[in-house]
Structures are given as structure tokens and as C-alpha cells.
C-alpha positions, -999 to +999 in steps of 0.1 A: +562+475+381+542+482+348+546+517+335+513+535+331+501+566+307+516+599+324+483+611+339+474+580+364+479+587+398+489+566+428+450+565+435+441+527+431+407+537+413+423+553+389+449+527+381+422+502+379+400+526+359+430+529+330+441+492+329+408+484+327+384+505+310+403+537+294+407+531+260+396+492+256+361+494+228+330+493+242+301+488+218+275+481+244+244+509+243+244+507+285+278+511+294+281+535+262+253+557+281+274+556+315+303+571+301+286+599+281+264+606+317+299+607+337+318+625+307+291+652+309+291+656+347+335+656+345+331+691+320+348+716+346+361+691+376+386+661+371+377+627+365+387+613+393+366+633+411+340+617+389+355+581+394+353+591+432+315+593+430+304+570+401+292+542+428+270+573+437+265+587+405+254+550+397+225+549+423+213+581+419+206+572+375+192+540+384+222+521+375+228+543+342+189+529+332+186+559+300+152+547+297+143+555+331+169+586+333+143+598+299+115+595+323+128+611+356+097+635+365+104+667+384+102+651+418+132+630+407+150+658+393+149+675+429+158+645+444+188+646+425+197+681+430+199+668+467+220+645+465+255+651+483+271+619+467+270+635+431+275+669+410+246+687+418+247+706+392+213+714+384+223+722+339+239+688+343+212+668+357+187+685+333+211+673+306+216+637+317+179+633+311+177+652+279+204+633+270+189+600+276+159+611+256+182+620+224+200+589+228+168+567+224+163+589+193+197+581+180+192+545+188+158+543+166+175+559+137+206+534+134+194+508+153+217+511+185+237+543+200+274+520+192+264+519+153+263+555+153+289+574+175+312+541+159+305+555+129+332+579+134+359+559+135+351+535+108+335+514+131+378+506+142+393+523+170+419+550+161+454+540+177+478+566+180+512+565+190+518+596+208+552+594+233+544+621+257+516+638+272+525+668+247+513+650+214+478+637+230+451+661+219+427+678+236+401+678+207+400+665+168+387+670+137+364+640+145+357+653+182+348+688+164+322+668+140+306+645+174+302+673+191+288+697+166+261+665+155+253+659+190+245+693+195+228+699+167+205+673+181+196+688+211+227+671+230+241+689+258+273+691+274+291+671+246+317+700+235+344+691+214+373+682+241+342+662+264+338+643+233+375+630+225+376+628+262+344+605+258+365+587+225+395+580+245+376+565+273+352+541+252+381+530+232+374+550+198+410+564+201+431+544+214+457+572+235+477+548+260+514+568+254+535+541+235+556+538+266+522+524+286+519+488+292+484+487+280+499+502+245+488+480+218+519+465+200 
């Protein structure tokens, strides 16, 4: 059996979720998009509560379509605050729009959404080598500077620890524990 980081659960979806997605680079402006939507809705619950529902969360944003979610009118807005299969958190839904709206804005200033949160990191994902759940940080310096950028540009919902949360699971930080099978050697 394969050992995994210390905070994966028996649950199957989460398993998958971290030998699969958590912490492997993603430079695509979509799937980029998906994780700052779920990362945004997890602020306050755990994430596998948000793995639980992303099928749902996934249906309800039109398949994590930002140019759409930029667009939602009120009607869909209240449709959403309906919706038993996601957060309905009515500051969250507002932001998931807003948010889509600022990351069109971000993506005609550099060109795409990956050249600038990449930016960050050198455009190279940051591979630490922490040993035990103890050395793996809730927030950064670089966190600290993401989220104070994105807020400063009307982003909300991207506080410091959502952001290195956001890092870890897009692959900008690399955090599997050096005891993880997934640890880059």
C-alpha cells in the first residue's frame, strides 16, 4: 500500500483527488478558474465537503464556464441560492461571479489567468520538503502578496491561507510530505 500525505482520508474521492490533482501544475485558464470557484466556497468548511459536491458545484457554474459565471443575471443568482447540492452561501455566490469578472480582467492584462498567478512562483512550482504535517504552512509570504493583489483588485474570498491553499492544489507549491508517494524525488 502507497503511503499518502497525512491529511487523506479513507474516502476514495479524496484519495483520488490527491494522487491525482493536489499538487500536480495546472496552467490551463478553465481548470485554474474551478479551483479558485471551489477554493472560495471551501473558506470555513472542509474540502472534502467541497469534493463531495463539486459534481454539483460543476452543474450549477455551467461546468466552471467564467465567461458565463461573469454573466449570471439575478434570476441565476437566485437560482443558485436554491440549490441544495452546493454552498448556498449567498457572499460566495456573489463572489464566484465577481470573481469571474476580475479574472477576464486579469486575463486581458497578461494574456491568460496562468501567466499571472504563475508569476509568483517564477513561473516553477515551489517543492518543499516538509516531513510532517507540523512544517506545512498555513499561509506565505507569497500567499500574503496573492491574496493582497487579488484583493486589491476587487477579488473576493482569496485571503491569504485560501490562497496557499489554492497554490498547493494547482501545483504552485508542491506540499506532498517527503514521506508521500507522490513526493517528487
Amino acid at each position: 500500500m502507497q503511503h499518502r500525505c497525512f491529511w487523506v482520508t479513507e474516502s476514495k474521492l479524496y484519495q483520488e483527488y490527491h494522487d491525482y490533482e493536489w499538487g500536480t501544475p495546472v496552467y490551463d485558464d478553465a481548470i485554474l478558474f474551478e479551483f479558485l470557484l471551489l477554493e472560495t466556497f471551501q473558506a470555513g468548511v472542509s474540502w472534502i465537503t467541497v469534493l463531495n459536491k463539486r459534481e454539483n458545484f460543476r452543474k450549477a457554474f455551467d461546468d466552471f464556464d467564467y465567461k458565463k459565471i461573469a454573466k449570471y443575471p439575478e434570476s441565476k443568482f437566485n437560482q443558485l441560492m436554491q440549490n441544495k447540492g452546493i454552498i448556498r452561501n449567498k457572499l460566495k455566490i456573489r463572489s464566484a461571479i465577481t470573481n469571474a469578472q476580475l479574472f477576464m480582467d486579469i486575463q486581458k492584462e497578461f494574456g491568460s489567468f496562468s501567466t499571472f498567478i504563475w508569476s509568483y512562483v517564477n513561473h516553477q512550482p515551489i517543492i518543499n520538503q516538509f516531513k510532517t504535517r507540523l512544517e506545512v504552512p498555513a499561509t506565505t509570504e507569497i500567499s500574503n502578496q496573492l491574496s493582497k493583489d487579488l484583493k486589491k483588485r476587487g477579488f473576493k474570498f482569496t485571503g491569504a491561507t485560501v490562497m496557499y491553499a489554492y497554490m498547493q492544489a494547482v501545483g504552485m507549491v508542491n506540499d506532498h510530505t517527503t514521506d508521500c508517494f507522490k513526493y517528487p524525488n
